[in-house]
N, C-alpha and C positions, 0 to 999 in steps of 0.2 A: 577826365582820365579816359579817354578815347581807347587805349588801348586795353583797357579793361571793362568797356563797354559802361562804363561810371557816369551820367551826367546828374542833374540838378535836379531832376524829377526824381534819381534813384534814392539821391543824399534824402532830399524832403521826405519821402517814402519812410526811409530807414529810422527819420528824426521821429515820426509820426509812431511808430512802433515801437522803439526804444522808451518815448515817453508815456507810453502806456505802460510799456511790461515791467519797467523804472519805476515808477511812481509809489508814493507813498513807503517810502525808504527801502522800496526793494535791492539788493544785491545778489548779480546775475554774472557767472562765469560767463568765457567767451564762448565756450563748448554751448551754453543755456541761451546765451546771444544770436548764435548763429544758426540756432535750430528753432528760434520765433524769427528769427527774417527768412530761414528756407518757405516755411508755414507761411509765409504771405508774398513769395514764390520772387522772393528777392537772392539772389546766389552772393553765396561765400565761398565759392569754388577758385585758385587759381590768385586768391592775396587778397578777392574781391573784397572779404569780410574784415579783412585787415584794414586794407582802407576806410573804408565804412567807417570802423573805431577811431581812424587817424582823424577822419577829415570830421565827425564828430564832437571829438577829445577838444582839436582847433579850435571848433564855433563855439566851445563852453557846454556843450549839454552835457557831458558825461566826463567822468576821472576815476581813479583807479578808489577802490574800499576796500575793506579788510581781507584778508587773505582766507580761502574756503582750501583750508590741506596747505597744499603747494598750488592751487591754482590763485590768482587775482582775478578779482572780480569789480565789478564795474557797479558804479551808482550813477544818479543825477545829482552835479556838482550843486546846482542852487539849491536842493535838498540837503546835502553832505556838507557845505560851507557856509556855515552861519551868515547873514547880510550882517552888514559894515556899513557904518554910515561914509558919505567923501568928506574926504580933510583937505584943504589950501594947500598950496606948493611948500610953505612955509613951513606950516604946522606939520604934514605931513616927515619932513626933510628932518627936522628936531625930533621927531619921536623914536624915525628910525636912526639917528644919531645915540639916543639915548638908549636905546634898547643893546644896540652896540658895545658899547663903553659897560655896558653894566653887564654884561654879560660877555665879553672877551677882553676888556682892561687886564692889567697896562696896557696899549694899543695906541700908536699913533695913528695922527691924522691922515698919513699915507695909508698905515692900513686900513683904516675904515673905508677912503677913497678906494682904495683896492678890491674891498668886500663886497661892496654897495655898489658897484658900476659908477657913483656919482663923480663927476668934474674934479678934481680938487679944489677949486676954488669953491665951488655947492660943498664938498665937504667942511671947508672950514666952517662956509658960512653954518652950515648945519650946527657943527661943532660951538660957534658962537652964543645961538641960541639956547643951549643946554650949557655950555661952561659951569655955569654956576654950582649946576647940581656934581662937580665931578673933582674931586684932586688930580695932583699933577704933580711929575718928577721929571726931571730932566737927568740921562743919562748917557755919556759920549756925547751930549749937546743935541739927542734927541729928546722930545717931550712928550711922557707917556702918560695918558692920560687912564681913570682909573674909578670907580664909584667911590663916595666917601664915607661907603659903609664896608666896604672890601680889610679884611683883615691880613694885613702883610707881615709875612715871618719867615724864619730862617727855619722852622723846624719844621723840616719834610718826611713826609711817611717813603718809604722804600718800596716802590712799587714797579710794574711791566704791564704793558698792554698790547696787544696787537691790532693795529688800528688799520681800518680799510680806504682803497684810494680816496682821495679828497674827504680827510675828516677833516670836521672844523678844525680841528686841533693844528692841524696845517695849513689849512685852503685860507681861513681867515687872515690870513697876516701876509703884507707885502714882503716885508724882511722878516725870515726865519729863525735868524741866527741864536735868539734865544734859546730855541730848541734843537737846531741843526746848525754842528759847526760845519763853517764855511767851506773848508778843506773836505768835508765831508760830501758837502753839498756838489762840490766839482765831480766829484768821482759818480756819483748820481745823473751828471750830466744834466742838471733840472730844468731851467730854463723854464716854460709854464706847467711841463709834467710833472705831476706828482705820482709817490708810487705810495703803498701800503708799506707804512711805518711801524717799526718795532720801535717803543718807546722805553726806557729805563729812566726812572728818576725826574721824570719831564726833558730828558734829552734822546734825540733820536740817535739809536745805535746802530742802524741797517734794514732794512726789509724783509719781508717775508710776503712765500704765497703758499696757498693751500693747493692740493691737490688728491679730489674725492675718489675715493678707490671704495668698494662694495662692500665690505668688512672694515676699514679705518679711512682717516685722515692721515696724511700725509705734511708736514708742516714744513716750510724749507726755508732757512731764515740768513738771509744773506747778512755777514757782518762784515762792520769796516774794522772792529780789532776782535781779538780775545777775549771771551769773557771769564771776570771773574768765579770764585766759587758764588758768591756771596746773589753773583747776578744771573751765574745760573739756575740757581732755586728760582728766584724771580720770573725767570721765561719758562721754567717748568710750569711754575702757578700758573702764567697767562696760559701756557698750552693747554692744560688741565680744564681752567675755565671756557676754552673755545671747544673744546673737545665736548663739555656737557651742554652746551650752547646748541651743537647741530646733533647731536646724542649719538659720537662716533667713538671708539677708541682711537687714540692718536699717537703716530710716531714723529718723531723731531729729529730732523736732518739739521744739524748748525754746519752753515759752511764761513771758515773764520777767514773765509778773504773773500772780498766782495768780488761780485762778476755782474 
């Protein structure tokens, strides 16, 4: 990085200090980072320190740890992520099949392919390997596979959630439609974006976004219909619940036509 005076003597330097002042599970804001590499007269002036962390973070030595306030703070990853033995392409490919299915079932084989970045053909074969351990339903002539410890029923709790961009709840699944109707999803424009889901009853009924003001939260919930009474208690709850979440008082703006 020439234009920040960054070469390979700088990075080695930085690695060489980080794994000191790191070591033995220390965790070190970036403010407490940058002021042990000024001290061995390495500069973070001008993004310099930013990169440091980037090109760092890359090689494996460092990743983010638990939060100190509102600041994050940095560990040494092979400290902070337990060792793992290696798995076969095989074995490996079935584990994460099965971890899949048993923890986002019903779920086709598209969406696991979808989830996992794998081939579709690597997914089935994944999928082959674990079949056994999983039930399966066929619905509209898709085939939803599913653990066969998984308890399926009709009787749902009545609930609301305000769910942030790319939650599992969404990002996992190639086709939505379970939870997003279709007609819904045009008007979304969705295409690979996803936005932060206002959930009711496990069906998505419009979004919403926050907006911090210094005294409240601001909550602004774009809807594709009307809500009922029944479902406005419901979003009141969610709001209630996110309001003691970030410890704000909160106003709720509904706007019942989506934009």
């Amino acid at each position: 990085m020439e234009r920040l005076n960054l070469y390979d003597d700088i990075f080695d330097h930085s690695k060489e200090v980080l794994t000191c002042i790191l070591q033995g599970g220390e965790q070190l804001t970036r403010k407490a980072i940058y002021h042990a590499l000024e001290l061995e007269n390495i500069s973070t002036a001008d993004q310099r320190g930013l990169q440091i962390l980037w090109q760092l973070a890359l090689e494996g030595l460092i990743c983010f740890g638990p939060r100190e306030g509102k600041q994050q703070t940095f560990v040494l990853m092979d400290e902070w992520i337990p060792k793992t033995k290696s798995m076969k392409r095989n074995e490996a490919m079935s584990k994460l099949a099965r971890r899949y299915f048993i923890s986002h079932g019903p779920a086709t084989v598209h969406d696991f392919a979808w989830w996992s970045g794998l081939k579709i053909a690597d997914a089935r074969k994944a999928l082959e390997m674990t079949e056994s351990q999983f039930a399966q339903k066929e619905v509209y002539g898709q085939t939803y596979w599913f653990s066969n410890s998984s308890q399926i029923t009709n009787d749902f709790s009545k609930s609301a959630y305000l769910l942030p961009s790319y939650d599992e709840y969404m990002i996992s699944y190639k086709d939505r439609s379970a939870s997003l109707n279709p007609i819904d999803a045009k008007k979304l424009k969705l295409n690979n974006r996803l936005y932060s889901a206002m959930i009711i009853n496990g069906r998505v009924i419009g979004t919403w976004k926050h907006v911090l003001k210094k005294d409240k939260v601001v909550l602004k919930l774009f809807l594709f219909n009307s809500l009922s009474e029944e479902e406005n208690h419901l979003v009141n709850f969610a709001a209630e619940q996110y309001s003691h979440f970030i410890n704000k008082p909160y106003l709720l703006k509904k706007i019942d036509k989506f934009e």
